[in-house]
N, C-alpha and C positions, 0 to 999 in steps of 0.2 A: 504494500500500500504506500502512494508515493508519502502522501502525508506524516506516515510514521517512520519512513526513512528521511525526510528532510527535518524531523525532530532530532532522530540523530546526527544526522549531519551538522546541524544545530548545534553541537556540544553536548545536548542532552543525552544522559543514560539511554539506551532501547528500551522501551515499555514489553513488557513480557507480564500476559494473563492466562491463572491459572482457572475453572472450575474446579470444586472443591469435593463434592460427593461425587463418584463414577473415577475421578482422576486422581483424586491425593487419595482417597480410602474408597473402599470396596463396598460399599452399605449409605444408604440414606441416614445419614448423622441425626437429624432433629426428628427423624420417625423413632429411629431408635429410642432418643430424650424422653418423647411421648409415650412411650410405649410402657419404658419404667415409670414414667409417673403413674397412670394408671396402675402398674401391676402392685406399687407401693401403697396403694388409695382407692381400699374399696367403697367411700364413698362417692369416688370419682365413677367406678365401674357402674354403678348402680344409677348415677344422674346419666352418666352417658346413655344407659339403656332405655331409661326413661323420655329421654330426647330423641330416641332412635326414630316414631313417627312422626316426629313433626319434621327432622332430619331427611327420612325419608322424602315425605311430602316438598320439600325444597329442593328436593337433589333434581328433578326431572327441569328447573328453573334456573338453576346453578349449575347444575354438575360439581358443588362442591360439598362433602363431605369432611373433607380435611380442616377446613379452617375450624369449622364449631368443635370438631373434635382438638383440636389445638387450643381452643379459648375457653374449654373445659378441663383439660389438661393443665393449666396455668391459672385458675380458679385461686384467690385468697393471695395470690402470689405478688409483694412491689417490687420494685427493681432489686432492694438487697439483699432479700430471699430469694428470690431468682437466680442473682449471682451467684449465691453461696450453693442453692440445687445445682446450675451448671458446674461450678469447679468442682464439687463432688463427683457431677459423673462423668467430665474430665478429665478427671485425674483416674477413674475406672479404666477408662474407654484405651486412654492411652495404654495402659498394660493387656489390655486384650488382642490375644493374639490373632492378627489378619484381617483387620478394621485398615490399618493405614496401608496405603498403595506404596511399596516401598521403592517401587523404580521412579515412581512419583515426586516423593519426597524427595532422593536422589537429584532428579532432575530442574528442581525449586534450586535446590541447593549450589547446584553446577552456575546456574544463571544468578544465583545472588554471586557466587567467588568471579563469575565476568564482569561485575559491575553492573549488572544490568536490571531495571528497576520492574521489580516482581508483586504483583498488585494480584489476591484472591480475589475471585468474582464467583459469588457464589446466593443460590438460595435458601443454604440455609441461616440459622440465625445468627447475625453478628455477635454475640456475647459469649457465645458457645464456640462457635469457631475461633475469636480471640484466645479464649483460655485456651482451647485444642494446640494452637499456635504456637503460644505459649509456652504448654508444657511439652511441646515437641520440643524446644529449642530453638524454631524460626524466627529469632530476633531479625526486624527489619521488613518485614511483609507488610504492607498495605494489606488495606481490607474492604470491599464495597461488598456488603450482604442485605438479608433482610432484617429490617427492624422492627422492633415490637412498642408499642406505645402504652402509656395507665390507662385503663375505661375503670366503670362502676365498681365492678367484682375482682378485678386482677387483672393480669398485663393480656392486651389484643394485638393481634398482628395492624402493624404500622403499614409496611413494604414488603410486600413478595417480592424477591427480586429475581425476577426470571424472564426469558425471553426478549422481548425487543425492552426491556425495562432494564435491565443490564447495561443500556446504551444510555441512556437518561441518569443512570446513577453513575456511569464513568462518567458521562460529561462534567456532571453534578460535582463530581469528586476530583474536576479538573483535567481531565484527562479523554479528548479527545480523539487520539491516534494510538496505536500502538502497533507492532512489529510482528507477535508472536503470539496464537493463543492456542490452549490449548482446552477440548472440549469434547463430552464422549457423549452426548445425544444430541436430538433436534430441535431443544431447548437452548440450544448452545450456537444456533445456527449464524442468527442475527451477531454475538462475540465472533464466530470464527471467521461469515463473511469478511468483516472490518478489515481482519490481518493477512498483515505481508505473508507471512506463514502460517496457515492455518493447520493445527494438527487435533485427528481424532484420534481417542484413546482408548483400545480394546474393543473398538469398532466392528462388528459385523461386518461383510461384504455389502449385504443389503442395507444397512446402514449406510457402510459407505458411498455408494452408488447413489442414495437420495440425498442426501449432503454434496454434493460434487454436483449432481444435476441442479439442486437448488444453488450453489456456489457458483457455478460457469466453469468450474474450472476441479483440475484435478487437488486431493489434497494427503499431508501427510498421514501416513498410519503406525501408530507403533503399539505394542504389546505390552501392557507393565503388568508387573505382579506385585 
């Protein structure tokens, strides 16, 4: 992309973006979060169930399921409870074995020792990925994720940050161009068009092939474990 090579040219670092679930680890990070809340909170179990028809009856309107169950999962919860739930199960998650994509991480790594400026683009939740970060030892990573905001009852999703909304929030975050990104669904599409180098991660063939046809153009493939 001419744009993000005449930033370097520019003097400036290369922008190099990563997605965060599918690329750095192997599992949807904040379904997991959700998952243990619930299993920790049978009173959670029992209102989610209890919401299931109304849930229902909106899904065909929505098609979203996910959110209510995310803002019943964070029920009672302000920000420094919250933080304190995530660093606890950040600091789980990171000892569990074959959550983090290790060729992944590797590869964040290589491009922070080139100088090159390494910005997480991701859906799941910024506060949870931060600690994740953190306790990985990636000093130095930017972060544009989703955010959560206070309502009535407990924290609500703020920003999903997915899909063409990922472009709004690097803008937002300053960062207009970039050189490199890296991105393993169709979610990802809108980040990978942008880059000079576009690379999908443990890609499917068929994947590949509607990614390329929606791109114009051919794109990298690599395999991390």
């Amino acid at each position: 992309m001419d744009d993000g090579q005449d930033t370097a040219a520019a003097g400036a670092p290369p922008v190099v973006l990563f997605d965060f679930d599918g690329v750095l680890t192997h599992a949807d990070t904040y379904a997991l979060f959700v998952r243990e809340r619930y299993a920790r909170s049978a009173w959670r179990q029992l209102f989610a169930l209890l919401a299931l028809p109304w849930l229902m009856l909106l899904w065909p309107l929505t098609r979203r399921l996910q959110r209510p169950l995310v803002h019943i999962a964070l029920l009672g919860l302000d920000e420094k409870r919250y933080g304190t739930a995530v660093d606890a199960f950040a600091a789980e998650l990171v000892r569990r074995p074959g959550h983090f994509c290790r060729d992944g991480v590797r590869a964040l790594r290589r491009h922070q020792a080139a100088g090159e400026r390494v910005i997480v683009v991701t859906g799941c939740e910024h506060t949870l990925v931060e600690s994740l970060l953190a306790q990985l030892g990636l000093a130095g990573v930017e972060l544009v994720a989703s955010r959560l905001k206070r309502g009535p009852f407990g924290l609500r999703v703020a920003h999903h940050n997915i899909g063409a909304g990922k472009l709004k929030a690097l803008a937002a975050h300053g960062v207009p161009a970039w050189r490199r990104a890296y991105g393993d669904s169709l979610h990802d599409l809108h980040m990978l068009k942008a880059a000079a180098e576009p690379v999908l991660v443990n890609g499917t063939p068929k994947l590949c092939k509607r990614i390329e046809r929606a791109l114009g153009r051919s794109i990298e493939r690599v395999a991390w474990h």
